[in-house]
ROMI-150821 format. One record per residue (C-alpha): residue number from 1; residue in one letter; chain; x, y, z. Coordinates in nm, 3 decimals, padded with zeros to 5 digits, m for minus. Example, Ala and Ser with C-alpha at 12.3 -4.5 7.8 and 13.67 -1.06 7.14 Angstrom:
BEGIN
+-----+------+-------+---------+---------+---------+
!  nr ! rest ! kette !       X !       Y !       Z !
+-----+------+-------+---------+---------+---------+
!   1 !    A !     A !  01.230 ! m00.450 !  00.780 !
!   2 !    S !     A !  01.367 ! m00.106 !  00.714 !
+-----+------+-------+---------+---------+---------+
***
This chain:
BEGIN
+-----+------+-------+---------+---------+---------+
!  nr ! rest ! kette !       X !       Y !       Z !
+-----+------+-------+---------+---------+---------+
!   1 !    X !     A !  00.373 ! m01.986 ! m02.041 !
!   2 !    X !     A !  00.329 ! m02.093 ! m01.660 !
!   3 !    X !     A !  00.181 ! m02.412 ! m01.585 !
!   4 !    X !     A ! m00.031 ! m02.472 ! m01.286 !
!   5 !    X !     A ! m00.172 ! m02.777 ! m01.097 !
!   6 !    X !     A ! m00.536 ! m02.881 ! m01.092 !
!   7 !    X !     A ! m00.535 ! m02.790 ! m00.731 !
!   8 !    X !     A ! m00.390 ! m02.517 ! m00.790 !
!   9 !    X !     A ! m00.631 ! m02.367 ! m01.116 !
!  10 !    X !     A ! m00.921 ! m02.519 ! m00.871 !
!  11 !    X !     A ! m00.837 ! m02.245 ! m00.599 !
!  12 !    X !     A ! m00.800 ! m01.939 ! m00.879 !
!  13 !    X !     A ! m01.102 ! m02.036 ! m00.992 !
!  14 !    X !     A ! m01.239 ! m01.998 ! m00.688 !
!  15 !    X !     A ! m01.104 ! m01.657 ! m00.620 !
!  16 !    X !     A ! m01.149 ! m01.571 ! m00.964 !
!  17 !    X !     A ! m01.520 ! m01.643 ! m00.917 !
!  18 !    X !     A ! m01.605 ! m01.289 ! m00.734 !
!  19 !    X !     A ! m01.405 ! m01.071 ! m00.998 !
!  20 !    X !     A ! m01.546 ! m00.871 ! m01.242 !
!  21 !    X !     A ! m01.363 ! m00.857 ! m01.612 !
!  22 !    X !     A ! m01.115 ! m00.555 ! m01.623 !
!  23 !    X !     A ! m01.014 ! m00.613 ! m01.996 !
!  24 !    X !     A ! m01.256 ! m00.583 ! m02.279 !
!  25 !    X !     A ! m01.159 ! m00.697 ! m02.604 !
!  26 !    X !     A ! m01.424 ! m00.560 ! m02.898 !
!  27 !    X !     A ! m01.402 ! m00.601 ! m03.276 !
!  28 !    X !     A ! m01.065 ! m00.454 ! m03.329 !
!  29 !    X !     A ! m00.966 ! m00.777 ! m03.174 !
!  30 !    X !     A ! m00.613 ! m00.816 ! m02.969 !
!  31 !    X !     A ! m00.447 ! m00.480 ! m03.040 !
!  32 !    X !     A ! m00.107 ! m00.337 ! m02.838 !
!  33 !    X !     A ! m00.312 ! m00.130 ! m02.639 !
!  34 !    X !     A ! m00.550 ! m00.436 ! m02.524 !
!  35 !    X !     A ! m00.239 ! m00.638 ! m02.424 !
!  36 !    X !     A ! m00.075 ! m00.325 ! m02.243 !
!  37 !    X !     A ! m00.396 ! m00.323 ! m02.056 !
!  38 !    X !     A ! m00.399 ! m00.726 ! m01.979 !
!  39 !    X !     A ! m00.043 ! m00.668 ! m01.883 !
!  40 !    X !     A ! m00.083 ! m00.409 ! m01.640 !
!  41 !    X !     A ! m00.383 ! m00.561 ! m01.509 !
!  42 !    X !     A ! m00.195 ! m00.869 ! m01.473 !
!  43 !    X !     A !  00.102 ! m00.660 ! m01.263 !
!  44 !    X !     A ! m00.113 ! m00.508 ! m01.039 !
!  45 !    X !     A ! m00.343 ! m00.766 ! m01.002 !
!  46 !    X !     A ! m00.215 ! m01.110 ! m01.054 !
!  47 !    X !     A ! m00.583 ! m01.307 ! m01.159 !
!  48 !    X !     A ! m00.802 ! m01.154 ! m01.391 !
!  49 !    X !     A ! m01.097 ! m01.193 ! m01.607 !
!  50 !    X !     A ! m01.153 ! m01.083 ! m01.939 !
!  51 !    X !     A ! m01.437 ! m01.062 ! m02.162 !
!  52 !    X !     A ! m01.407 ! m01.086 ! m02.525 !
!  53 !    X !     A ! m01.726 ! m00.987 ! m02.744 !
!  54 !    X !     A ! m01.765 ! m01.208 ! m03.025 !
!  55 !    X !     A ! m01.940 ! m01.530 ! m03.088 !
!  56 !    X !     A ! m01.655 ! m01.727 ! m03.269 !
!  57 !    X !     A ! m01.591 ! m01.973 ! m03.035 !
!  58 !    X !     A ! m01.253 ! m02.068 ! m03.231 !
!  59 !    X !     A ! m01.124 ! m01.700 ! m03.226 !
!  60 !    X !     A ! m01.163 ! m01.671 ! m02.844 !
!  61 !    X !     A ! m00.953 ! m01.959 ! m02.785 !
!  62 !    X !     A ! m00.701 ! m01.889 ! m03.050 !
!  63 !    X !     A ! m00.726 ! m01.514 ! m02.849 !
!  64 !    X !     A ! m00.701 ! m01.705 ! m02.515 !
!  65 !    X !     A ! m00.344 ! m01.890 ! m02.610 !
!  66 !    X !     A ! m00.232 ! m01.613 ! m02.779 !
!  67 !    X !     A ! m00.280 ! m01.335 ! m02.462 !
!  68 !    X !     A ! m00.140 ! m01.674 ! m02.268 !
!  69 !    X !     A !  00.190 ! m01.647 ! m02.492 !
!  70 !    X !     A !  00.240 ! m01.322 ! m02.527 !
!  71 !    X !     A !  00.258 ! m01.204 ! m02.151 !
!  72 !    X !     A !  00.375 ! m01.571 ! m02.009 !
!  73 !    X !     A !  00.061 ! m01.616 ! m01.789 !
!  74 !    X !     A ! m00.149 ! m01.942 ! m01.732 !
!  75 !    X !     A ! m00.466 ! m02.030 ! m01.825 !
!  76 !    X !     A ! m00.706 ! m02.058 ! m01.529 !
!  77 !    X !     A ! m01.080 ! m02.105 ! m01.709 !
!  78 !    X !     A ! m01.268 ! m02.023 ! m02.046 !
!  79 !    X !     A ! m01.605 ! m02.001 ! m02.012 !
!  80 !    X !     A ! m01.846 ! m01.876 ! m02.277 !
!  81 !    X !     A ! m01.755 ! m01.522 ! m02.352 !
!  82 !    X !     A ! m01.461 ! m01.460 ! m02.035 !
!  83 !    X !     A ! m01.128 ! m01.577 ! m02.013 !
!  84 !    X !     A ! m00.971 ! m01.612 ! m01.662 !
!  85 !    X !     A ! m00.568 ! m01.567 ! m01.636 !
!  86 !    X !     A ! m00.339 ! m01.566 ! m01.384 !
!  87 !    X !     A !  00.035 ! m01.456 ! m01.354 !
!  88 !    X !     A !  00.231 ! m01.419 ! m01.099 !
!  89 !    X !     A !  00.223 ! m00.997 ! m00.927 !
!  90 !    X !     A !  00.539 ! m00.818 ! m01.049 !
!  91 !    X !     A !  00.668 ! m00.655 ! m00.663 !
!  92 !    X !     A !  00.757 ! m00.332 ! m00.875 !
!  93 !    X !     A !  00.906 ! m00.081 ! m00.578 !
!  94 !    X !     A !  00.858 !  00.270 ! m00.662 !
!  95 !    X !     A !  01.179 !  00.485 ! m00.739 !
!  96 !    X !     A !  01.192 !  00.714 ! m00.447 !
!  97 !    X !     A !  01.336 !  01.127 ! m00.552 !
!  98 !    X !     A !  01.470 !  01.212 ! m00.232 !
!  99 !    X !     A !  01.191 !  01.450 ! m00.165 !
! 100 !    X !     A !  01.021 !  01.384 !  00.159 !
! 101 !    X !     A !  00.648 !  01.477 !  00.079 !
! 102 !    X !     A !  00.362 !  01.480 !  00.327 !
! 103 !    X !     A !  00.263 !  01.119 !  00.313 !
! 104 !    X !     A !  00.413 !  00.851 !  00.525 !
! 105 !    X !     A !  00.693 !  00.762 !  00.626 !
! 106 !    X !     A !  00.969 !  00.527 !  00.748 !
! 107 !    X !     A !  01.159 !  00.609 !  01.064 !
! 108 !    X !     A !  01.412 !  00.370 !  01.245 !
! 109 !    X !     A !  01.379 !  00.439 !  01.626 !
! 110 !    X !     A !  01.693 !  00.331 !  01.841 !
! 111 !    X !     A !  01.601 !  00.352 !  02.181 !
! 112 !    X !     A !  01.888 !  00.307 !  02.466 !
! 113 !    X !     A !  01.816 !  00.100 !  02.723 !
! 114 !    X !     A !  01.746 !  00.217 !  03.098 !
! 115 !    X !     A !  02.048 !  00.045 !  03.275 !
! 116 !    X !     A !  02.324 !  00.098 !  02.954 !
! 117 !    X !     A !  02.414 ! m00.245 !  03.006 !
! 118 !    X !     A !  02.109 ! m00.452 !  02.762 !
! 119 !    X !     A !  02.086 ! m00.389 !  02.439 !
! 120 !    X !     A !  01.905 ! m00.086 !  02.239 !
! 121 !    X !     A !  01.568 ! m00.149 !  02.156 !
! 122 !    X !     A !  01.503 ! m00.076 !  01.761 !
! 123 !    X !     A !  01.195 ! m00.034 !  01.609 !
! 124 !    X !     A !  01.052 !  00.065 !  01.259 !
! 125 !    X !     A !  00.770 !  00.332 !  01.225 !
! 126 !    X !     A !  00.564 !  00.421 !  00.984 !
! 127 !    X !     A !  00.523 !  00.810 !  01.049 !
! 128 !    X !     A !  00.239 !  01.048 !  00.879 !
! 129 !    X !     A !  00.321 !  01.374 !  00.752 !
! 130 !    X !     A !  00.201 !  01.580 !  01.041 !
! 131 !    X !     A !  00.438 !  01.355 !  01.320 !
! 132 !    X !     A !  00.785 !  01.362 !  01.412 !
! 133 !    X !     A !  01.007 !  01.196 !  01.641 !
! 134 !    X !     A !  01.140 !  01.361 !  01.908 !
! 135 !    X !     A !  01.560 !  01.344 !  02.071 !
! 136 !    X !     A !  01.386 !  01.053 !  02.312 !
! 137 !    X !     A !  01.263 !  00.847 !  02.052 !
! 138 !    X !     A !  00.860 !  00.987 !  02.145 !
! 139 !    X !     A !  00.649 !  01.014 !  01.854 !
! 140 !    X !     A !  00.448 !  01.347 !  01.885 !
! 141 !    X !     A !  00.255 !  01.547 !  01.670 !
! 142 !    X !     A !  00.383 !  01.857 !  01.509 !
! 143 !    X !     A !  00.121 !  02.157 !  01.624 !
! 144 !    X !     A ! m00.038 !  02.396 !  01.405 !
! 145 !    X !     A !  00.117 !  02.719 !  01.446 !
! 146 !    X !     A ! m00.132 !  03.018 !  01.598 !
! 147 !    X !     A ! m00.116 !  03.333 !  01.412 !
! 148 !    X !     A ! m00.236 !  03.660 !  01.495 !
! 149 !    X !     A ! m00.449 !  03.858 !  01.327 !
! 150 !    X !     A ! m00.330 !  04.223 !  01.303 !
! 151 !    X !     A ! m00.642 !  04.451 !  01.286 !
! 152 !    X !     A ! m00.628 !  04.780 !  01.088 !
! 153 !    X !     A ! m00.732 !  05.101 !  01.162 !
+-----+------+-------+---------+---------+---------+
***
């Protein structure tokens, strides 16, 4: 379980404060696919709220330490009916297949210099899926291609 510093649960609360809960946890109570929900919340988020319906005040905070055990996050705030958490975001980089799709794009531009005596110049690029980068290291946009229409008759 992570521990934090007042000063530190202070400013989660505050950012916490805006949030709305993402997690609902009904009758059925803490089942696998309730944690694999406060876990991938928690992954892709970092500070989240949950709200557990209930009024046993005991079961919430047995619920509260147990979520806090099971997926290693800290305890930020309990009040009534929501439980605040907070872990740490998981920098999960996507697997990428080789396949260059139409989305963006990251192009290293090496650009000699005018005189051949200084350095290149290099610069990263994020490219969209309709742009290209030309032999001078100019980004220009790839043009539709005209067709013709062939009339009948």
């Amino acid at each position: 379980m992570l521990n934090l510093t007042p000063a530190e649960r202070s400013v989660l609360r505050a950012e916490a404060h805006g949030l709305k809960p993402i997690v609902l946890v009904g009758e059925a109570g803490l089942t696998p696919s309730v944690m694999k929900e406060i876990e991938l919340g928690l992954d892709s988020h970092g500070l989240i709220k949950v709200r557990v319906f209930g009024d046993d005040r005991e079961a919430r905070i047995e619920m509260y330490e147990t979520i806090c055990e099971k997926t290693g996050a800290a305890p930020v705030q309990h009040i009534g009916k929501l439980l605040v958490l907070y872990r740490p975001k998981v920098d999960a980089e996507k697997a990428s297949s080789g396949k260059a799709g139409k989305g963006m794009r990251m192009v290293t531009i090496v650009k000699p210099s005018a005189s051949g005596t200084k350095k290149p110049s290099v610069s990263k690029v994020l490219l969209k899926g309709n742009e290209r980068v030309t032999a001078g290291g100019t980004i220009k946009r790839v043009k539709k291609k005209v067709g013709t229409k062939k009339s009948t008759g």
